[in-house]
N, C-alpha and C positions, 0 to 999 in steps of 0.2 A: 504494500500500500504506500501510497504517496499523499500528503499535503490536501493535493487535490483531493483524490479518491476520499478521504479523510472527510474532508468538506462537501463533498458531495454525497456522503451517507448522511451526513449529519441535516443535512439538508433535507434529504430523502426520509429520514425519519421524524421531524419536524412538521407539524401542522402547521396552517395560516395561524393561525392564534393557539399557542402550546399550555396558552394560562400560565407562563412563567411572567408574565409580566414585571421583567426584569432585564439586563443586559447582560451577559457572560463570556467572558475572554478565556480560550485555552490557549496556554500562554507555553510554547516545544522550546523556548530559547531560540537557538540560530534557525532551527525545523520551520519556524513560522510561526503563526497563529490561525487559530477559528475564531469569528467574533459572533456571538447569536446576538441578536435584537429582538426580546421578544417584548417587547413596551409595543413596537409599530404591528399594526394588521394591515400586510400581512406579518408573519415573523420572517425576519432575512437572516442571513447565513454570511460572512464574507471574510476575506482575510486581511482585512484594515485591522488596523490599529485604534483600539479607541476606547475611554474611561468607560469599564465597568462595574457594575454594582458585585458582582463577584469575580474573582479571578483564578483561575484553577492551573497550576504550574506542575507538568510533567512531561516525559517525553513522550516524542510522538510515537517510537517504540511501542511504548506503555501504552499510549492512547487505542491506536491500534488492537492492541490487543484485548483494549477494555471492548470495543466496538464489536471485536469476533468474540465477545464473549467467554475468552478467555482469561479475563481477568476482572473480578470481581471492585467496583469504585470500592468499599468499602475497607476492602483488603489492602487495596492499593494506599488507600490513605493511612492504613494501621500502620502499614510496612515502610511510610513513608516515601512511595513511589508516585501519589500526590499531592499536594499542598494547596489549601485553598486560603485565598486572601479575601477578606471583605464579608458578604454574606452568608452564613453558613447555609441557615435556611433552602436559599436556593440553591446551592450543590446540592440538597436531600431534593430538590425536586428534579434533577437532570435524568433520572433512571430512565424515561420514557425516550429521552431524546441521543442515551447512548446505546441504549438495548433494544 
């Protein structure tokens, strides 16, 4: 998988309006990023930069592998393979839009 493909599942699992009515940065370091917007209807998807209400720091690796289901969000945050900044709240609500 790639950045892209990465953004484009997230995309693909993502409704016009996902009820997170919040903004979410997955934040790979040098890999890039995914920015969710879900305050607008529709929700958009994109790989800008830009101030969100949570921020979730891990590699795309990892990301990846949460996506194929191979790796458990909550695990991952146990084991510290991700780090959320900002809202917690809304990390507990992403389950729908990574799974």
């Amino acid at each position: 998988m790639t950045l892209e493909s990465s953004t484009d599942t997230i995309r693909s699992n993502l409704s016009d309006d996902s009820g997170l009515a919040a903004t979410v940065k997955f934040d790979f370091g040098d890999d890039g990023m995914i920015f969710l917007n879900g305050k607008d209807v529709p929700n958009t998807v994109t790989n800008d930069d830009g101030d969100a209400d949570c921020t979730i720091t891990m590699s795309l690796e990892n990301f990846e592998e949460m996506l194929a289901g191979d790796l458990n969000p909550t695990t991952a945050f146990m084991m510290g393979k991700l780090k959320v900044e900002g809202d917690m709240s809304i990390a507990m609500k992403l389950s729908s839009v990574v799974n």
